[in-house]
N, C-alpha and C positions, 0 to 999 in steps of 0.2 A: 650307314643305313640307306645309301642312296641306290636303288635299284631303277635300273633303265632298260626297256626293251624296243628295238624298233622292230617291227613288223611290217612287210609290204603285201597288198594286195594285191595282187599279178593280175587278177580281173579289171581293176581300175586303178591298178599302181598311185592307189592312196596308202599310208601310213598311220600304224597306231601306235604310240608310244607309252609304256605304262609305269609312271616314276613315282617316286614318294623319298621325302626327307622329314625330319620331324617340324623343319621351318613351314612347310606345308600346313600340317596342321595348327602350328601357334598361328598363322594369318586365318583360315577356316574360324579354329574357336574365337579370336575376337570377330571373325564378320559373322558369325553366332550372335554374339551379343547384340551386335544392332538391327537383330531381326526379334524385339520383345516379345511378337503379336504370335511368334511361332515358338516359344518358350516351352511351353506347358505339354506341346507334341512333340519335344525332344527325344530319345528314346536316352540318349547315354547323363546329362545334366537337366532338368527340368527344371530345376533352381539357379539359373544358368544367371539371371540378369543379378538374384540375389547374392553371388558371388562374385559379379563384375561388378558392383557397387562397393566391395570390402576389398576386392582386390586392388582398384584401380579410383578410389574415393570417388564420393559423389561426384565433385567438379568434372575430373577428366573421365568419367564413366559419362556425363550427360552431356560433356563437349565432343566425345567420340559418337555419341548418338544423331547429335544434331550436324555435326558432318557429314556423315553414313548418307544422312536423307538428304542433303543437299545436295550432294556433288558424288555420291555413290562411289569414293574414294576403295572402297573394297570389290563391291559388285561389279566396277569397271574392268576389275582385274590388273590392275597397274600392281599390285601386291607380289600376286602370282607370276606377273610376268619376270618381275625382281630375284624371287626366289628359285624360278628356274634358272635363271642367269647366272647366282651367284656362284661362286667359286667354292670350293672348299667341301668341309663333311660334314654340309645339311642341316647340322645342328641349330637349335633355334638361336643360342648366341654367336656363333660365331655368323649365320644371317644377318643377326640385330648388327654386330661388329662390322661387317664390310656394306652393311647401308649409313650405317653412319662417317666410314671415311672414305669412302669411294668419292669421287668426283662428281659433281652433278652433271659435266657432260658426257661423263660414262653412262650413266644410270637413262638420259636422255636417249642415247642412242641403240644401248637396252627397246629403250619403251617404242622409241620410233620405229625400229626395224620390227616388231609385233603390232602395231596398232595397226586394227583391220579398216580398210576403205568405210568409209563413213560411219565410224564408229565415235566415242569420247573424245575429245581434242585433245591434247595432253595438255597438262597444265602449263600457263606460263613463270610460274613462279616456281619452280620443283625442288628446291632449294625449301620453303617454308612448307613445301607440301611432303619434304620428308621430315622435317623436326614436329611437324604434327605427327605423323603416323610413329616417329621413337617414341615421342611422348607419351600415347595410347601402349604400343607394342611393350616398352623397354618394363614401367609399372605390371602389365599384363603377364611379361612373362616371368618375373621376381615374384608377382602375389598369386599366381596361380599357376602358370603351364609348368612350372619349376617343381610344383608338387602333385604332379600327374602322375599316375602309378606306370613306373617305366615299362613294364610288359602290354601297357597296352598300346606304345609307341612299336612295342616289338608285332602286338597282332598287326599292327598297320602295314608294318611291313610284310608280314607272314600275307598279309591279302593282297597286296600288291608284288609279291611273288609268286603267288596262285595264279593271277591276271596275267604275268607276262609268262609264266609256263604254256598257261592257254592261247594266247596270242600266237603259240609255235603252228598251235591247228587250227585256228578259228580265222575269217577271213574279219573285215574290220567291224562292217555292222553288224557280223554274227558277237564279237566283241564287245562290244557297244552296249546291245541290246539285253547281253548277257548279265553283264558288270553293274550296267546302269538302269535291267530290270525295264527295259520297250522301249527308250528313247532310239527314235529312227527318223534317219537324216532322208527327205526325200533327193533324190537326183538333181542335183541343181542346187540344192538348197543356197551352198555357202559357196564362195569360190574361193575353196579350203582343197589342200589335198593331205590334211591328216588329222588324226587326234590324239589329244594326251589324256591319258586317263589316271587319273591320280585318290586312290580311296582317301575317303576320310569319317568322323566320324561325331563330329560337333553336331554338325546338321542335319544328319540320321532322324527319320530316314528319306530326308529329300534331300533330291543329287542338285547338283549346281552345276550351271553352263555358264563358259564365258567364250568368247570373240577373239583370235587375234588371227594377225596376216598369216594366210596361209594355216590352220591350224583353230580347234574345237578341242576347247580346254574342261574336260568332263568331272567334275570333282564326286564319286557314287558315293551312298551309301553301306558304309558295309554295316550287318549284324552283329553286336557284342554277345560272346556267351551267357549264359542263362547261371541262375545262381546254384543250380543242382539239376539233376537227370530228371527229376520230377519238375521242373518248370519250363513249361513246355515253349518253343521257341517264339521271339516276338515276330516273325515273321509270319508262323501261323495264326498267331493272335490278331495281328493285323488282316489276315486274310477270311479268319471269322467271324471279324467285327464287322467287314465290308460288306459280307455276304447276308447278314443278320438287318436286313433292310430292303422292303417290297418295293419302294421308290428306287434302290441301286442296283437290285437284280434288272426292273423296268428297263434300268439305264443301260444296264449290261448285257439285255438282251437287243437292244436299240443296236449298240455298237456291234453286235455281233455283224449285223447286214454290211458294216462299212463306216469307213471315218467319218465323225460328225463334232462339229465343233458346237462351242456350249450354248450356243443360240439353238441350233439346230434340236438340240437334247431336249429345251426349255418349252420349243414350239411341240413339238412328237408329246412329250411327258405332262405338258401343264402345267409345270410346274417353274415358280420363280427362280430367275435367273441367278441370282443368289443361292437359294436351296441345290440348285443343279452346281453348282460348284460345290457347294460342300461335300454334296456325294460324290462328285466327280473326283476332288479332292482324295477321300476316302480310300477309294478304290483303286488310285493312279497308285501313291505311297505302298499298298498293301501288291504292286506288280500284276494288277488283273489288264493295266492298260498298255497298250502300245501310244506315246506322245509321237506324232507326227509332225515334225519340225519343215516349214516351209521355206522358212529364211526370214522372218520377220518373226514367231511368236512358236508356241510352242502348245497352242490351243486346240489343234483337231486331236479325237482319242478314234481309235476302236480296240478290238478285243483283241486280248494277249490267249489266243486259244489253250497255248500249251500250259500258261497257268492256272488255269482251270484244272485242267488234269492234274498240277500238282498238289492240288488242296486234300487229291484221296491220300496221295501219297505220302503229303507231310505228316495228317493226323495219322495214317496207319503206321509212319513211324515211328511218332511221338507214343503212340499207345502201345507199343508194342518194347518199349524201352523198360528193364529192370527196375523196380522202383527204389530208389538209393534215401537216404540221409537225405534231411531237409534241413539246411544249412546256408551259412554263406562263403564255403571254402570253395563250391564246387564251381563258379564264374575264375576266381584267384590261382585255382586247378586248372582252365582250359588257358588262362591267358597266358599258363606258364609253359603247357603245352606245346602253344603256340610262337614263345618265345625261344623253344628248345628248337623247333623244328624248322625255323626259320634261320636259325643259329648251324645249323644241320647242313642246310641246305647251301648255305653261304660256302662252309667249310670244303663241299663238295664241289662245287660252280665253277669249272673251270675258267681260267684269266682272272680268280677273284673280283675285287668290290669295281665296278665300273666308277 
């Protein structure tokens, strides 16, 4: 399952590279779990901590929590960096398998040759900071990723073969912005000259950015299908919910004029700096915003114009859709769909599995 594309920018002979293995998302879903406070916005698990409790028992569910927020052993991205490294067929065990006997000055020189200039220090002890993350990982993937509906390991990949098809026409921010729905790197940002874009879909539907040398490690959002033709997609739902508020239109016509960060929103609108994130929140997730990444945060927004325009176009095709059986075959329908044709395309892909 491992698909890889490199893509070069000729205008700025930067790189996008767009990978997925299923070890991807087994590290994704547990750094899921130790984001509780964003549980209940999940789109694919909303009961996500109540099944990392049963999976992974109390103890090592609350010792994986409390390390999370220490030392941000997930969000540093030392995980990811592991998992593009490793060797072999992506699967989540045979990942668990070569982190557990690899060398720890293999795995060092891994993490060194990735750690971006002023970034995490690697740890010194990396040795006890791998038997913790088996510890979390090894339970994690026996009590739950092990019984994850395998076609939707297959849509992951069906989406991250969609992304490198397009990656053949699109230059890199046109990529970026695409996949990951407005994140836009200003010039200068990073003293990066590529990115990896890797779908996932724990944390749907907020994207994840991490840091390494040379290199903007972009983990998007993809959509899960819908449970039948009659339910209309959450994407639009998300984009009706945004709009469905006189304080977010305010905000969204604020942004229209030009990037303004949430101070900026708070002073224009009146409104508490707190409040102004929540909508902001809102409307970023639902793809109305362009994030303007500076190099330090990820805080100026304005207006994603052409998402607008798609709000007529989602609902007139949502309404204009045959109205089928109200069920729950027709999600288990598309993800097999998408299991066929991802299976399709492999078949066809000249040089086979990279």
């Amino acid at each position: 399952m491992d698909i890889e594309k490199l893509h070069m920018d000729d205008a700025s002979r930067r790189r996008a590279r767009v990978v997925w293995t299923p070890a991807y998302e087994l590290v994704v879903s547990l750094d899921a779990v130790c984001h509780p406070r964003l549980h209940r916005d999940f789109d694919f698990e909303p009961s996500l901590g109540r099944r990392a409790r049963q999976a992974l028992g109390p103890e090592i569910h609350d010792e994986a929590l409390r390390a999370a927020d220490r030392i941000e052993q997930f969000e540093g991205g030392w995980l990811l960096t592991l998992v593009d490294a490793c060797p072999g067929d992506g699967s989540a065990d045979s990942f668990l398998a070569w982190l557990a006997s690899a060398p720890v000055g293999e795995l060092y020189e891994h993490l060194a040759r990735a750690a971006p200039d002023n970034g995490e220090p690697l740890p010194r002890d990396l040795g006890a900071v791998r038997a913790s993350w088996l510890r979390w990982l090894r339970p994690w993937n026996e009590g739950y990723f092990h019984h994850l509906d395998p076609t939707l390991l297959d849509l992951l990949a069906a989406r991250a073969e969609d992304a490198r098809q397009a990656a053949e026409a699109l230059g890199v921010d046109a990529l970026i912005d695409r996949f990951a729905t407005g994140l836009t790197f200003e010039p200068g940002t990073f003293d990066v000259v590529g990115a990896r874009l890797v779908p996932q879909v724990h944390m749907a539907p907020f994207h994840l950015v991490e840091r390494e040398h040379g290199e903007i490690v972009i983990l998007y959002a993809i959509d899960l299908p819908t449970g039948s033709s009659d339910d209309p997609p959450r994407s639009l739902i998300r984009l009706l919910r945004a709009l469905n508020d006189p304080s977010r239109l305010r905000i969204l016509r604020i942004l229209s004029e030009g990037p303004r960060n949430l101070g900026d929103l708070a002073r224009e609108t009146g409104l508490a700096l707190s409040t102004v994130h929540h909508h902001v929140l809102a409307v970023r997730v639902a793809g109305l915003l362009r994030n303007h990444a500076d190099g330090s945060s990820l805080k100026r927004y304005s207006l994603r114009g052409e998402a607008i325009d798609r709000v007529t176009e989602m609902l007139r095709e949502y309404l204009s859709r045959p109205i089928g059986p109200i069920d729950g075959a027709g999600a288990a329908k598309n993800l097999t769909e998408a299991r066929d044709r991802v299976s399709q395309k492999r078949s066809t892909r000249r040089g086979g599995r990279r």
